[in-house]
C-alpha positions in Angstrom: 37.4 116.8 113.7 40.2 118.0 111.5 44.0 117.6 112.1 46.1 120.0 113.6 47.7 122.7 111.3 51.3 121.8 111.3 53.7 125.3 111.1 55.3 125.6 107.8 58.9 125.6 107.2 60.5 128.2 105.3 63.1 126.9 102.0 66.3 126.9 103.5 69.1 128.4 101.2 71.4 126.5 99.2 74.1 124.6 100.7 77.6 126.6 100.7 80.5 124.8 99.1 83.5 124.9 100.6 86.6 125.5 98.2 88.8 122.2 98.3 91.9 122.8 99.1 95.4 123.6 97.2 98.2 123.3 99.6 99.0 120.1 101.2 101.6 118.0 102.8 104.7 116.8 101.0 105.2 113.3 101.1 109.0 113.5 100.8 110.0 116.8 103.9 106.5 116.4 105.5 106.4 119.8 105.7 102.1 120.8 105.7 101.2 123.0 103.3 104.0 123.4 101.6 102.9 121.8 98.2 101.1 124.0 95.9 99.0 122.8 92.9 98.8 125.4 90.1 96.5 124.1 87.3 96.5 125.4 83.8 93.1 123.8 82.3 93.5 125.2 78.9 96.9 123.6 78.4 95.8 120.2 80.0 98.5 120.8 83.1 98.4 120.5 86.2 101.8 121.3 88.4 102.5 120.7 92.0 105.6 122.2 93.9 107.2 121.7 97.2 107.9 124.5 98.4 110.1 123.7 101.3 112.6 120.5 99.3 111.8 121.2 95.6 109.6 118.5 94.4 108.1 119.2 91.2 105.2 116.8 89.8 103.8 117.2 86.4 100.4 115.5 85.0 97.7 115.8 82.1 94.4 117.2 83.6 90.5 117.8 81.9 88.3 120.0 82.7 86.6 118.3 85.7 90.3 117.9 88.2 90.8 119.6 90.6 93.9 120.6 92.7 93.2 117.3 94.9 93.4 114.6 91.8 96.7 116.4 91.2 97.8 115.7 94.6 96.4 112.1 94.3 98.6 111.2 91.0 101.2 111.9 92.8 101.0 110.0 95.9 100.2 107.1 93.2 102.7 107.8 91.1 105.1 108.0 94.3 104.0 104.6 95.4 105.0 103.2 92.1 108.5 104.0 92.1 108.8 102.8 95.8 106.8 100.0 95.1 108.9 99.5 92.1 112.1 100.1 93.8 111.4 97.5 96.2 110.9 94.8 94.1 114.2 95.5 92.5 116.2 95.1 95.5 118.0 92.1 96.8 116.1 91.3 99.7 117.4 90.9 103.2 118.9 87.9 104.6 115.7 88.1 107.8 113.3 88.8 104.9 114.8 86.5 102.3 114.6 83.4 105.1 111.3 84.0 105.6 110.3 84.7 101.9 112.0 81.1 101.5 110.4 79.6 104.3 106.8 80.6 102.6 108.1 79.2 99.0 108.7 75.9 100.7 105.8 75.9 102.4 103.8 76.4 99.3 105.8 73.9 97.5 104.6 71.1 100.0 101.2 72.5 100.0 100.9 72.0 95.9 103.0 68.4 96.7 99.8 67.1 98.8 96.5 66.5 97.6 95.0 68.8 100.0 94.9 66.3 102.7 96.0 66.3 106.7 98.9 64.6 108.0 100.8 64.3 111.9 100.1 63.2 114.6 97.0 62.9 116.4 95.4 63.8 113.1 93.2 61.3 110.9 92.3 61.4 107.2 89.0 61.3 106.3 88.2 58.3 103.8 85.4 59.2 102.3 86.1 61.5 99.3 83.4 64.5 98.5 
């Protein structure tokens, strides 16, 4: 007795890519598609404009970016300066008494030699 004859599938086609995209969101006017990513491969450019509050980003680009990797160096570059710009601030007195309250909290932890104290609590005698 033989197996049964299974029904042969036909190749399917190739897959069909779907274009990324080049418009997207502005992270300053959150306006959606209203940056535009214009990309100039022989120069090495790639250029990304709001059109809705101006924005203008400029990068260096190879062959292999695409309109997205644009769009990402800018977010990151974006959450440098405001990563940057918060640093540099004075911090507020809530966030700078709690900022404190952590630094003396760490400055008793280094002060102990890793041990338990208060009430209730016992040390443990044996050393490992």
């Amino acid at each position: 007795m033989g197996k049964r004859k299974k029904s042969s599938r036909k190749p399917q086609g190739p897959k069909k890519n779907e274009p990324l995209p080049t418009t997207f969101t502005c992270l300053f006017c959150n306006h959606e598609k209203a940056v535009t990513v214009k990309m100039d491969k022989k120069a090495g450019v790639g250029q990304l404009d709001c059109k809705v509050c101006g924005q203008k980003f400029q990068c260096g680009i190879n062959y292999l970016s695409a309109a997205v990797d644009v769009y990402s160096e800018w977010v990151d570059a974006a959450d440098a300066v405001a990563k940057e710009d918060a640093s540099g601030r004075i911090p507020s007195s809530t966030s700078g008494h709690r900022q404190g309250m952590r630094q003396s909290a760490a400055d008793a932890d280094e002060d102990e030699d890793g041990g338990y104290e208060g009430e209730g609590i016992v040390a443990d005698e044996d050393d490992y």
